[in-house]
LUMBA-958914 format. One record per residue (C-alpha): residue number from 1; residue in three letters; x, y, z. Coordinates in steps of 0.1 Angstrom, whole numbers, plus 2048, in hexadecimal, padded with zeros to 3 digits. Layout:
- NUM  Ala  X  Y  Z
...
This chain:
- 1  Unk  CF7  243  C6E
- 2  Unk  D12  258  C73
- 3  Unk  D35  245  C68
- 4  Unk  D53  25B  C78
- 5  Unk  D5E  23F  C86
- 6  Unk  D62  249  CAD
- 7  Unk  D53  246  CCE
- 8  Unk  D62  268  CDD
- 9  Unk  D67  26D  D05
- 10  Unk  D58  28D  D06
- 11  Unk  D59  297  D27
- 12  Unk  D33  28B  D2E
- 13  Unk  D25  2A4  D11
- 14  Unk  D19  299  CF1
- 15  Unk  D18  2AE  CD4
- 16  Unk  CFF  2B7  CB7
- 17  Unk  D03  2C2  C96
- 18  Unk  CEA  2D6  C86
- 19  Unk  CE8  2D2  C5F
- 20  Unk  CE6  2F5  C49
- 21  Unk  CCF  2F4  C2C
- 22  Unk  CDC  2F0  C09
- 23  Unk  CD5  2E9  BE5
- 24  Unk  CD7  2C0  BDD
- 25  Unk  CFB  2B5  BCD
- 26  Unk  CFC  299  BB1
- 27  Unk  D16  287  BA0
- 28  Unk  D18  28B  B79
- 29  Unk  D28  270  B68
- 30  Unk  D3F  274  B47
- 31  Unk  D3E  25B  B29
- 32  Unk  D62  263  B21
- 33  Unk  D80  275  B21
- 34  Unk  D82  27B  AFD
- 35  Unk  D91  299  AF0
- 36  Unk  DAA  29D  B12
- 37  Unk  DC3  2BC  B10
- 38  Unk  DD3  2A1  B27
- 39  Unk  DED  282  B1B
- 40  Unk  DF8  267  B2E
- 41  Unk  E16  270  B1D
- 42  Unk  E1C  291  B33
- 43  Unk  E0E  288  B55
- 44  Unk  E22  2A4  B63
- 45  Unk  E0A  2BC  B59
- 46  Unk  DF1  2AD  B72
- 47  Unk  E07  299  B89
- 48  Unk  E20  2A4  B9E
- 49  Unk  E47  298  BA2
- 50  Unk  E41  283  BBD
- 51  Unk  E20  276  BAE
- 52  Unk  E35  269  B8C
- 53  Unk  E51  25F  BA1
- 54  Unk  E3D  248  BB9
- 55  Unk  E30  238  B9A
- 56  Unk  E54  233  B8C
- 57  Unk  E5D  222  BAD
- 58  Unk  E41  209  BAB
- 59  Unk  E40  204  B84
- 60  Unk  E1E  210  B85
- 61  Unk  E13  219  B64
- 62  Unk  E01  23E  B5A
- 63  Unk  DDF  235  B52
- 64  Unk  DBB  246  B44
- 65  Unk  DB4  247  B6A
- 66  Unk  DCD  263  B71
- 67  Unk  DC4  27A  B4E
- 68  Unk  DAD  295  B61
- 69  Unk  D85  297  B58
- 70  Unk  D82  2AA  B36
- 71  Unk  D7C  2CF  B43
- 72  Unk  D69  2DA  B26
- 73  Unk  D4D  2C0  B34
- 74  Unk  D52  2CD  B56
- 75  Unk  D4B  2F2  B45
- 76  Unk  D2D  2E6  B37
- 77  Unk  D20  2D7  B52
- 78  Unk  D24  2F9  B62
- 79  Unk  D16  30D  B48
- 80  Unk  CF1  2FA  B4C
- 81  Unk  CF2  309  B70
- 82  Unk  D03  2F0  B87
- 83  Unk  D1E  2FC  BA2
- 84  Unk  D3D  2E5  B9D
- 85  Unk  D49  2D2  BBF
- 86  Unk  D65  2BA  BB9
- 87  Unk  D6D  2A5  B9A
- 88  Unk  D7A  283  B98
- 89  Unk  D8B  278  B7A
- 90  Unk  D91  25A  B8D
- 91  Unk  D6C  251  B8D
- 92  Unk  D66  269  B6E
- 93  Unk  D4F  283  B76
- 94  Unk  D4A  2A1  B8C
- 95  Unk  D31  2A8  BA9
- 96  Unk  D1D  2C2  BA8
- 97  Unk  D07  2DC  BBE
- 98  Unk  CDE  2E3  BAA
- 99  Unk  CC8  2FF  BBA
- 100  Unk  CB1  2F3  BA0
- 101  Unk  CAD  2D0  B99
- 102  Unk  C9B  2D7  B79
- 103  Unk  CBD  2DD  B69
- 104  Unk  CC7  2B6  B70
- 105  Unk  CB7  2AF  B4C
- 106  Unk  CCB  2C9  B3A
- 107  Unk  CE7  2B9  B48
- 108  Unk  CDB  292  B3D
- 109  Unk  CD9  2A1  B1E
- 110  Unk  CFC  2A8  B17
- 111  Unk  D0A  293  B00
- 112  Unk  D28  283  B16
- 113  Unk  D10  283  B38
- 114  Unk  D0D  260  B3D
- 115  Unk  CF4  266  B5D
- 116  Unk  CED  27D  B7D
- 117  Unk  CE8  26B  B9B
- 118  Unk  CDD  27E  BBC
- 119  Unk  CFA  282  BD6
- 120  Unk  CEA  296  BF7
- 121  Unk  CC6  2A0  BFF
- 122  Unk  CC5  2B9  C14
- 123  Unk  C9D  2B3  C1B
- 124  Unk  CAE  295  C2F
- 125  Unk  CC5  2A1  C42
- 126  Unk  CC5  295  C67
- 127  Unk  CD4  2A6  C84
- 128  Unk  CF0  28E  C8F
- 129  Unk  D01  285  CAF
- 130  Unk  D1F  277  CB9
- 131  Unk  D20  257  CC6
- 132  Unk  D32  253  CE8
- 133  Unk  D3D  23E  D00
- 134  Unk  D4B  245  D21
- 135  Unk  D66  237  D33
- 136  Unk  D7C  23E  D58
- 137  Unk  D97  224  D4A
- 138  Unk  DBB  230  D4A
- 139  Unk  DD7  224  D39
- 140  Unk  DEE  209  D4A
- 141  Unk  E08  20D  D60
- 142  Unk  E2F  212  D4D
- 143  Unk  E3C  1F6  D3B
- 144  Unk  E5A  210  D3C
- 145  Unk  E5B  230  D4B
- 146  Unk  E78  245  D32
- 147  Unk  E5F  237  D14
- 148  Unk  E3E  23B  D25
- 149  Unk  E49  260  D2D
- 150  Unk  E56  268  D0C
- 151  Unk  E39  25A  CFD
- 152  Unk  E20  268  D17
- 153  Unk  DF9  267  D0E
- 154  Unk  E03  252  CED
- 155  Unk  E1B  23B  CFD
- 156  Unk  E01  21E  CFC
- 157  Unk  DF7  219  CD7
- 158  Unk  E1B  216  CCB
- 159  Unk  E2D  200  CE0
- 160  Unk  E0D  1E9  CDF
- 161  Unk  E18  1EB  CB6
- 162  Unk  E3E  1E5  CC3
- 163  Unk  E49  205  CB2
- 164  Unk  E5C  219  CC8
- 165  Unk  E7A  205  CB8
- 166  Unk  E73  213  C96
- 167  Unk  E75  235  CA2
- 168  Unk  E94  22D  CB5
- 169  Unk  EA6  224  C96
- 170  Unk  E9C  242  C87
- 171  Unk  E7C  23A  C73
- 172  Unk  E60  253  C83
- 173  Unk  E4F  25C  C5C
- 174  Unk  E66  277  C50
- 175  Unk  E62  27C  C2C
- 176  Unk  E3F  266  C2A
- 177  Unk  E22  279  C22
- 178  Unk  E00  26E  C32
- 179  Unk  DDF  279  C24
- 180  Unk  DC5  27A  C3F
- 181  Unk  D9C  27D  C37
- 182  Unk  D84  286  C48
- 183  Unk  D69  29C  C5A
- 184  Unk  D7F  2BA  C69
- 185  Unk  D99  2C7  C7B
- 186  Unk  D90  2DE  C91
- 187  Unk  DAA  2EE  CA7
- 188  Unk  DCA  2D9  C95
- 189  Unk  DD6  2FD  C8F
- 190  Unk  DD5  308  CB0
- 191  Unk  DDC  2EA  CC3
- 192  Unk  DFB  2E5  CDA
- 193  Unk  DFF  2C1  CC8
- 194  Unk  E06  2C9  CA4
- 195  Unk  E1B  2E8  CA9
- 196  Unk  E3C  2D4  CA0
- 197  Unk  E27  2C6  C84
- 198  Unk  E23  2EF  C78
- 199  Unk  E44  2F9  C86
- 200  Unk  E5B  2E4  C6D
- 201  Unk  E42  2E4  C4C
- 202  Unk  E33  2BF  C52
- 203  Unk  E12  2CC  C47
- 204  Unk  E10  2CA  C23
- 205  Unk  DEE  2DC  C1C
- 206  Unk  DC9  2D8  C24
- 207  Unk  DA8  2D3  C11
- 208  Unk  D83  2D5  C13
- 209  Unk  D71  2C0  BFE
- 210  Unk  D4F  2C3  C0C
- 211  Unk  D51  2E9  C0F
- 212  Unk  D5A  2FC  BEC
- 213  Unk  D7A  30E  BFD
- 214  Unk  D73  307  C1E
- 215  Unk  D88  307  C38
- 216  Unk  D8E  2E4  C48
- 217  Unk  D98  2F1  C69
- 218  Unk  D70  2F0  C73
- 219  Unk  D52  2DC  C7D
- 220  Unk  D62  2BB  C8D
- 221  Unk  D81  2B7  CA0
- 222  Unk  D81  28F  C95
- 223  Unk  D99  296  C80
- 224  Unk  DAF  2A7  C99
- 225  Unk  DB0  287  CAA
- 226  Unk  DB5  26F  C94
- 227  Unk  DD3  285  C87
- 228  Unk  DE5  28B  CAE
- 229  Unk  DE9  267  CAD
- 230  Unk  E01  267  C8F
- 231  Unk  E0D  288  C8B
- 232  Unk  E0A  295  CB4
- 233  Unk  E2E  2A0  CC3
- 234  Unk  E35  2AC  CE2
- 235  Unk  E50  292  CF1
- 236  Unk  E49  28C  D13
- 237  Unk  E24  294  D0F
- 238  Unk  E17  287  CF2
- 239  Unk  E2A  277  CD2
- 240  Unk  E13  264  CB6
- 241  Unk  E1D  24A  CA1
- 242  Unk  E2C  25D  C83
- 243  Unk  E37  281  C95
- 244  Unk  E53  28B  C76
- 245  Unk  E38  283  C57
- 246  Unk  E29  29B  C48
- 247  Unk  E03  29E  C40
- 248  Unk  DE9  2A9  C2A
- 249  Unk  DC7  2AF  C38
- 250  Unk  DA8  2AC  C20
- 251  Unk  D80  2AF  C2F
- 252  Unk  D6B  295  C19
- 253  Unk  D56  28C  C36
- 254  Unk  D33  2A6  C3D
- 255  Unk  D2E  2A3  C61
- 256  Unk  D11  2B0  C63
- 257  Unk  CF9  292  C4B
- 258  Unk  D06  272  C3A
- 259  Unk  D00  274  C14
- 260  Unk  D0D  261  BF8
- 261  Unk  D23  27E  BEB
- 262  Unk  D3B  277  C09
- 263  Unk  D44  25B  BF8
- 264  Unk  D4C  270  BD6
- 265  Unk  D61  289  BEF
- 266  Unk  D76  26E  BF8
- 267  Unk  D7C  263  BD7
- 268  Unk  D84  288  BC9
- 269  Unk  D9C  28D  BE6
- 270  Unk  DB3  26B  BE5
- 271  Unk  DB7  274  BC0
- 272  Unk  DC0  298  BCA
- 273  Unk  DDB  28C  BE3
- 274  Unk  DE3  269  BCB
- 275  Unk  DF0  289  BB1
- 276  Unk  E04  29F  BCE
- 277  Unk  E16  27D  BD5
- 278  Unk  E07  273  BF7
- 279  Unk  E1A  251  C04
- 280  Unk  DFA  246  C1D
- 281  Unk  DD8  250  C1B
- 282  Unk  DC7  24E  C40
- 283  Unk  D9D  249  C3F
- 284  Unk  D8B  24A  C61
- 285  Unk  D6D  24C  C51
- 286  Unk  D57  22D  C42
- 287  Unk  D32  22C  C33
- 288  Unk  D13  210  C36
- 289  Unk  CF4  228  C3C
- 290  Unk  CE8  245  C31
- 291  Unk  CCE  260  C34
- 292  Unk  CBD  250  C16
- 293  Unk  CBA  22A  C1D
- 294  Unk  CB8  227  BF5
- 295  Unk  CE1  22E  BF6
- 296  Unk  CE9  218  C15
- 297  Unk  CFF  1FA  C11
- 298  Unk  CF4  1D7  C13
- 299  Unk  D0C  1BA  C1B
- 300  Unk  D13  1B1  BF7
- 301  Unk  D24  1D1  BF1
- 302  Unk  D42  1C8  C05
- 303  Unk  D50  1B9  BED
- 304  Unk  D6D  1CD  BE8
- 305  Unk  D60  1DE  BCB
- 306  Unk  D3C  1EC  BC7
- 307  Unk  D3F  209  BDB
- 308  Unk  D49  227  BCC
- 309  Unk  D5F  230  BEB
- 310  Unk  D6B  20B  BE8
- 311  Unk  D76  20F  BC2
- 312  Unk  D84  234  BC6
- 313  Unk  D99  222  BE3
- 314  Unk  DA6  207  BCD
- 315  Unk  DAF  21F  BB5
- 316  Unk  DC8  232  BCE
- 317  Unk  DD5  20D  BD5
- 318  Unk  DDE  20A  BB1
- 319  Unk  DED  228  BB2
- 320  Unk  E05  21B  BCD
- 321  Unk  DF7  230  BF0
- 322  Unk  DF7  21C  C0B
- 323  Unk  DD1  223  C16
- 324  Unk  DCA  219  C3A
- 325  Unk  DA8  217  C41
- 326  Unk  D92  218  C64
- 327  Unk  D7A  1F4  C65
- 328  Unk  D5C  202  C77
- 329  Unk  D4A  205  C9A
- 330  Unk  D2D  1EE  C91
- 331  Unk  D3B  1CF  CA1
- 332  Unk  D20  1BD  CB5
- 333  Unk  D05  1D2  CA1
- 334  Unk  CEB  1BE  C8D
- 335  Unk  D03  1CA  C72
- 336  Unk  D27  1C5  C80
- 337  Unk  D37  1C4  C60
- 338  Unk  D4E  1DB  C53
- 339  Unk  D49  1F9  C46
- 340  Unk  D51  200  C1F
- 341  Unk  D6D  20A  C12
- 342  Unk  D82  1F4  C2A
- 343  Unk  D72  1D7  C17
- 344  Unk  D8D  1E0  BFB
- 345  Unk  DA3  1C4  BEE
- 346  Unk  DC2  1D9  BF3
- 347  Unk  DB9  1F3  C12
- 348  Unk  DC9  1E9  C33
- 349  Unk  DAC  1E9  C4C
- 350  Unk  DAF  1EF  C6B
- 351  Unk  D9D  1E4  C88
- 352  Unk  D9B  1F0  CAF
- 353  Unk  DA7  1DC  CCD
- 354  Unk  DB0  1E9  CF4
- 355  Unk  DD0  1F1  D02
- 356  Unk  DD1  1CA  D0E
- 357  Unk  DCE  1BE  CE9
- 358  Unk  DA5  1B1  CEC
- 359  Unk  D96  1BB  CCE
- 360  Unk  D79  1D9  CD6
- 361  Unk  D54  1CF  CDB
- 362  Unk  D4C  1EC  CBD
- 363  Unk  D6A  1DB  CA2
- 364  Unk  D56  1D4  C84
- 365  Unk  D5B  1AE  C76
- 366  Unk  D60  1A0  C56
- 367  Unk  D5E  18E  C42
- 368  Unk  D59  1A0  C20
- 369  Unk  D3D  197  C09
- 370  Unk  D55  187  BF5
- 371  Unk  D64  170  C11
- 372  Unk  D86  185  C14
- 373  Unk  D91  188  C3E
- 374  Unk  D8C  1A9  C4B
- 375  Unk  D93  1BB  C60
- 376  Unk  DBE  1BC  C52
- 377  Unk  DCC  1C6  C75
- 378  Unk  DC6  1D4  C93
- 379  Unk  DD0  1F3  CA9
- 380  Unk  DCA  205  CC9
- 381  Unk  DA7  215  CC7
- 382  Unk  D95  210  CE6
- 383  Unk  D9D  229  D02
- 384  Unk  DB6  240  CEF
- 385  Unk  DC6  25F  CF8
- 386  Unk  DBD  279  CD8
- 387  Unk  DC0  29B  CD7
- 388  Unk  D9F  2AE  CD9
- 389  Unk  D91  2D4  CDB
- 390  Unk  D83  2D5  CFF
- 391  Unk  D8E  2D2  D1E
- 392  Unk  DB5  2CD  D24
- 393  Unk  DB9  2C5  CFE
- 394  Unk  DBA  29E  D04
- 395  Unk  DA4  286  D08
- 396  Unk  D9D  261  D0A
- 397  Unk  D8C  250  CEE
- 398  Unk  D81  230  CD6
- 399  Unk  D7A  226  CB8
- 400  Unk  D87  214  C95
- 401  Unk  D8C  23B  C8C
- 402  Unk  DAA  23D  CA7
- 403  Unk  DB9  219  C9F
- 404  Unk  DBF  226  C78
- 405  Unk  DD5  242  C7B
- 406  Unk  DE7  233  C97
- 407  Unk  DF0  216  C7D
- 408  Unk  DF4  22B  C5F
- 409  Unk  E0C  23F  C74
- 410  Unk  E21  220  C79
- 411  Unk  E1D  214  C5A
- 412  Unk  E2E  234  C4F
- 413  Unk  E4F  22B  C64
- 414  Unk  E51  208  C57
- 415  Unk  E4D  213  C31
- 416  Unk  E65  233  C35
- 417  Unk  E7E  218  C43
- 418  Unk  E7E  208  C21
- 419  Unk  E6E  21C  C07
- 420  Unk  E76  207  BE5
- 421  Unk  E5B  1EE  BF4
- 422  Unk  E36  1F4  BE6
- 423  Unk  E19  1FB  BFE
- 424  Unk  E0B  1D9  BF8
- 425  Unk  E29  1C8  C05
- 426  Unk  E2B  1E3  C26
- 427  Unk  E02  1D4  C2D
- 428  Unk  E12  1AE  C26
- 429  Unk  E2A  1B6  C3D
- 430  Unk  E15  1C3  C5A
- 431  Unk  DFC  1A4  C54
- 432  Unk  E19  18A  C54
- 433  Unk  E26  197  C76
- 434  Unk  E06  19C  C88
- 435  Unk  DFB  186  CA7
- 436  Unk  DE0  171  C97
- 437  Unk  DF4  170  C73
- 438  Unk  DF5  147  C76
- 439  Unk  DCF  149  C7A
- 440  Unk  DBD  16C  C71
- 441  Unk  D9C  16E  C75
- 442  Unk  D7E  185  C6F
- 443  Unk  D7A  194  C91
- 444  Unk  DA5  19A  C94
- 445  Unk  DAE  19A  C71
- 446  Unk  DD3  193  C71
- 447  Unk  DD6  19F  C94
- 448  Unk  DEB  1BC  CA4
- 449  Unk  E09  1C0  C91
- 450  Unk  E2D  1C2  C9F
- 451  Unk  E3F  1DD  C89
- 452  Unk  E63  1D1  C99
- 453  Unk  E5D  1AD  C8B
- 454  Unk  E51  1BE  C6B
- 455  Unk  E6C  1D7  C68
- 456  Unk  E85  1BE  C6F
- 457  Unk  E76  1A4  C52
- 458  Unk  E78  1C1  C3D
- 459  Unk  E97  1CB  C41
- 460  Unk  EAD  1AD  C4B
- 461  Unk  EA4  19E  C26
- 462  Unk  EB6  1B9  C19
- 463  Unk  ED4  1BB  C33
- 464  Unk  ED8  199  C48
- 465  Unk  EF3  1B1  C5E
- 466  Unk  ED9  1CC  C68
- 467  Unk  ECA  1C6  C8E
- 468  Unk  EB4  1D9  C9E
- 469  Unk  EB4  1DC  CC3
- 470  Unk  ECA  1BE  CCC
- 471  Unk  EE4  1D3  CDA
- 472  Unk  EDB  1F6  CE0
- 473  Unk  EBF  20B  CE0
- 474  Unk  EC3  231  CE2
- 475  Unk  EA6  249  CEF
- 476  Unk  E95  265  CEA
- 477  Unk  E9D  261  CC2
- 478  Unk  E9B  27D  CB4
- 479  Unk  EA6  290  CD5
- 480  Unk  EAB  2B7  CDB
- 481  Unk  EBC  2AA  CFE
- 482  Unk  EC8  292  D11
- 483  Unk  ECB  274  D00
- 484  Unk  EC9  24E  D14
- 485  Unk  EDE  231  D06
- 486  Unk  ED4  20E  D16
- 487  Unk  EED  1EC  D0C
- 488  Unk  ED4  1D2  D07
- 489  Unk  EEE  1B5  D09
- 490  Unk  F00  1A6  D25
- 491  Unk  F27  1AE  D22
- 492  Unk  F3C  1C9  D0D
- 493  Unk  F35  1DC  CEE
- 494  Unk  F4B  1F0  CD5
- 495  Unk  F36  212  CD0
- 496  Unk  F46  22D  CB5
- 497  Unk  F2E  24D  CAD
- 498  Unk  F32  25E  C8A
- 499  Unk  F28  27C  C7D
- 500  Unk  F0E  283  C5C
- 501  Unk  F33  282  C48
- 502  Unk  F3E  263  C59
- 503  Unk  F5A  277  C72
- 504  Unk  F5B  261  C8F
- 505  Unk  F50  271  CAB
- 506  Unk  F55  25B  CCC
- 507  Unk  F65  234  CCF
- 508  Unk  F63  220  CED
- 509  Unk  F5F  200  CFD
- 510  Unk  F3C  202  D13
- 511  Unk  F27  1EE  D26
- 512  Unk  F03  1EF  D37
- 513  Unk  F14  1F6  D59
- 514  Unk  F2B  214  D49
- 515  Unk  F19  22A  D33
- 516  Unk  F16  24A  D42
- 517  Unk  F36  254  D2A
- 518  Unk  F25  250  D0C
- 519  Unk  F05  25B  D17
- 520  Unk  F16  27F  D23
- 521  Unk  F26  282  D01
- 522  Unk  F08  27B  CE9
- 523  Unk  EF5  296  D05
- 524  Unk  F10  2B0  CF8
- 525  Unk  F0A  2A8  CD1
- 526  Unk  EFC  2C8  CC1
- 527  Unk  EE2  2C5  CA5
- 528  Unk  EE8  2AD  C88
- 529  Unk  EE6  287  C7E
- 530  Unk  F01  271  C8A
- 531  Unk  F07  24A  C8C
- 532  Unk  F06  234  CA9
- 533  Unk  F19  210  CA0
- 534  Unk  F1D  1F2  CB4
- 535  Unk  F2E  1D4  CB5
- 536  Unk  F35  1B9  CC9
- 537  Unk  F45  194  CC1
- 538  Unk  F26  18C  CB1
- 539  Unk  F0D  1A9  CA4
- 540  Unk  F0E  1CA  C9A
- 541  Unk  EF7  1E8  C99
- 542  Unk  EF1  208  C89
- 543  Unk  EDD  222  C99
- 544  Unk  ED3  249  C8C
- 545  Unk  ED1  261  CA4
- 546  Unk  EC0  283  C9D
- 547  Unk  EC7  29C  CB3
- 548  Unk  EB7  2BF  CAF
């Protein structure tokens, strides 16, 4: 069964995809890395900057997992007729493309082939359909109307997360990287939603790892929605959880069959993003059955390590990436368990609830093999406004696939808040301030998290002065306009504006009643950072307003 994990509004039509016939892909399996023109000693010769410096932050150590597969195998490997696909040094071998499977014993016969195992027949290729699910249900009425309007479309999924305050205070992803996988984007270039994303260089790069140099901008537009929900930004329309991150966009997913060299894909391309320095890898994607039942997964395999997606997964943990991870659509199946790899020790899964925090009928359950609770958290994935290619360009949908990448967009704001913390403690922190953290369970996990409660646990360890909220709050932040300042306290505050050099700008004495003052003179503010403090008898407050 197909595992893009959605059930798509689709304005009553459902969609096929026809398969295209190709030769069969296998995975060859290295003994070694012997004889390496590559030293742990120089990683910058096959890891980036950011890639070493991430590791430097986190004290994580330069290991025989990052020293590339030995490219003289990969050669010969070629040289007995295969077409080369992707390699994985993290795995240690490369997948390949055969026209003629008489060849695979050629290749056993190398001296440093350890096997070949079949990846994709294309014999068994089924023509697959989206599953869907329709709905007339609208979002709620506003909670508030200058948020709700700012927010538009996307306004639901992060207040139910409490994280409009993050972004208030400045924290909307800027300098995070988020890998996303998965099974296309078709349209992103074109659509309305991500042309801020284009317009100001937050789109690192793209790759196509089921297609040799393919273009990703094809065959699904799952991808496109899972990505408006972060990366979407069009204030007063539509404005996703992480609007000023920036992205890298890799297909691992073929749409069009389920094989197990999706798996491998995924693998090859969280190594390719772990050595570009991605922050957040984002995987609406997940894997039980296959075309051949001899590669499904049984219940013993979640265990947070069998899988080959699963291992690959843990891998990019290790490597410090945050990877966020979509729990499946199987709940109330007569398989309702999660989907692997979010049965890895160290992903944050992520399962789907409605807009009035009930988890979703289709949320897969844990627990894992192994005992461990699962789903982590839950998000908003039932009855979401994504982006999509038909239509007016929106529309509403669910599934686990929609609940990830609004929590990994989150997730982003938090950990840009307070980047010396590792991505282990940035998934602690969303478990230990999530509703059910006092009693998680395997339908909930640790509940919907609250990323003001986390962001304030975070950072008030580190600063007991620093409050968020208590006195002001400022919106739109980042503004091109008009900006809004609301007092949240009864009786007078001190409010002084700097600028990015710490010229003060404006002082004055303020209250809920009289604001208009400062409000008119933060509207007049041309582009640039400044500094909003506050202070009354007892509290004080920072603020950083971008205007642009």
């Amino acid at each position: 069964m197909k595992r893009l994990l959605t059930l798509l509004v689709m304005m009553g039509y459902v969609f096929s995809i026809n398969a295209q016939i190709a030769p069969d892909k296998y995975w060859v399996q290295f003994t070694d890395k012997n004889d390496s023109p590559y030293s742990i000693n120089n990683p910058e010769e096959y890891l980036s900057e950011r890639a070493i410096q991430r590791r430097q932050d986190y004290n994580i150590a330069i290991d025989n997992y990052d020293i590339p597969v030995n490219q003289s195998y990969i050669q010969a490997v070629a040289g007995k007729g295969a077409t080369i696909l992707n390699p994985s040094k993290w795995l240690n071998g490369v997948s390949i493309e055969l026209s003629d499977p008489s060849v695979i014993s050629d290749i056993e016969s190398l001296p440093f082939v350890q096997k070949v195992r079949l990846l994709q027949n294309d014999d068994m290729k089924q023509q697959v359909k989206e599953k869907t699910f329709f709905s007339n249900e609208f979002m709620s009425a506003a909670d508030d109307a200058d948020y709700r309007m700012y927010y538009g479309m996307a306004y639901d999924q992060i207040n139910q997360l409490n994280g409009i305050a993050l972004h208030e205070t400045g924290y909307q992803g800027q300098g995070i990287w988020i890998g996303v996988c998965d099974g296309g984007y078709d349209y992103v270039d074109k659509h309305e939603v991500f042309e801020d994303m284009y317009n100001n260089d937050r789109l690192i790069g793209t790759r196509d790892f089921v297609h040799k140099n393919g273009s990703v901008y094809n065959e699904s537009s799952h991808g496109t929605s899972c990505l408006s929900l972060m990366a979407g930004n069009i204030p007063d329309k539509y404005v996703g959880t992480a609007p000023l991150a920036s992205y890298f966009l890799c297909r691992t997913e073929d749409v069009s069959s389920e094989n197990m060299i999706e798996e491998y894909n995924w693998v090859s391309a969280a190594e390719f993003l772990d050595s570009i320095g991605i922050d957040i890898i984002s995987t609406s994607l997940g894997y039980v059955d296959f075309d051949l039942p001899q590669w499904d997964h049984v219940y013993s395999d979640l265990d947070g390590e069998t899988s080959v997606i699963t291992i690959g997964s843990e891998i990019a943990c290790s490597k410090g990436i945050l990877c966020v991870t979509s729990a499946g659509n199987e709940g109330g199946t007569s398989f309702p368990y999660i989907s692997v790899p979010s049965d890895g020790k160290n992903v944050l899964t992520v399962g789907a609830v409605d807009k009035y925090g009930d988890q979703a009928f289709f949320s897969s359950v844990g627990p894992t093999f192994d005992g461990r609770i699962k789903p982590d958290v839950m998000a908003h994935g039932y009855n979401v406004m994504v982006a999509v290619t038909w239509g007016t360009g929106y529309a509403e949908g669910s599934g686990t696939s929609f609940s990830c990448p609004v929590l990994a967009g989150m997730a982003a704001c938090l950990w840009q808040a307070n980047k010396q913390l590792p991505a282990n403690s940035i998934r602690d922190l969303l478990r230990q301030n999530a509703n059910y953290s006092d009693n998680p369970n395997n339908n909930y996990g640790y509940g919907i998290p609250d990323f003001k409660n986390a962001f304030e646990d975070m950072i008030i360890g580190e600063n007991p002065n620093f409050v968020i909220n208590s006195l002001i709050s400022v919106f739109p932040n980042p503004s091109n306009g008009n900006v809004n300042v609301n007092i949240e306290t009864i009786g007078e505050v001190c409010v002084e504006v700097y600028d990015h050099i710490g010229k003060l700008l404006y002082s004055n004495i303020v209250t809920r009643y009289y604001i208009s003052e400062l409000n008119t003179f933060l509207d007049g503010l041309s582009s640039g950072v400044y500094l909003i403090k506050v202070n009354d008898d007892e509290n004080n407050q920072t603020v950083k307003l971008v205007k642009y």
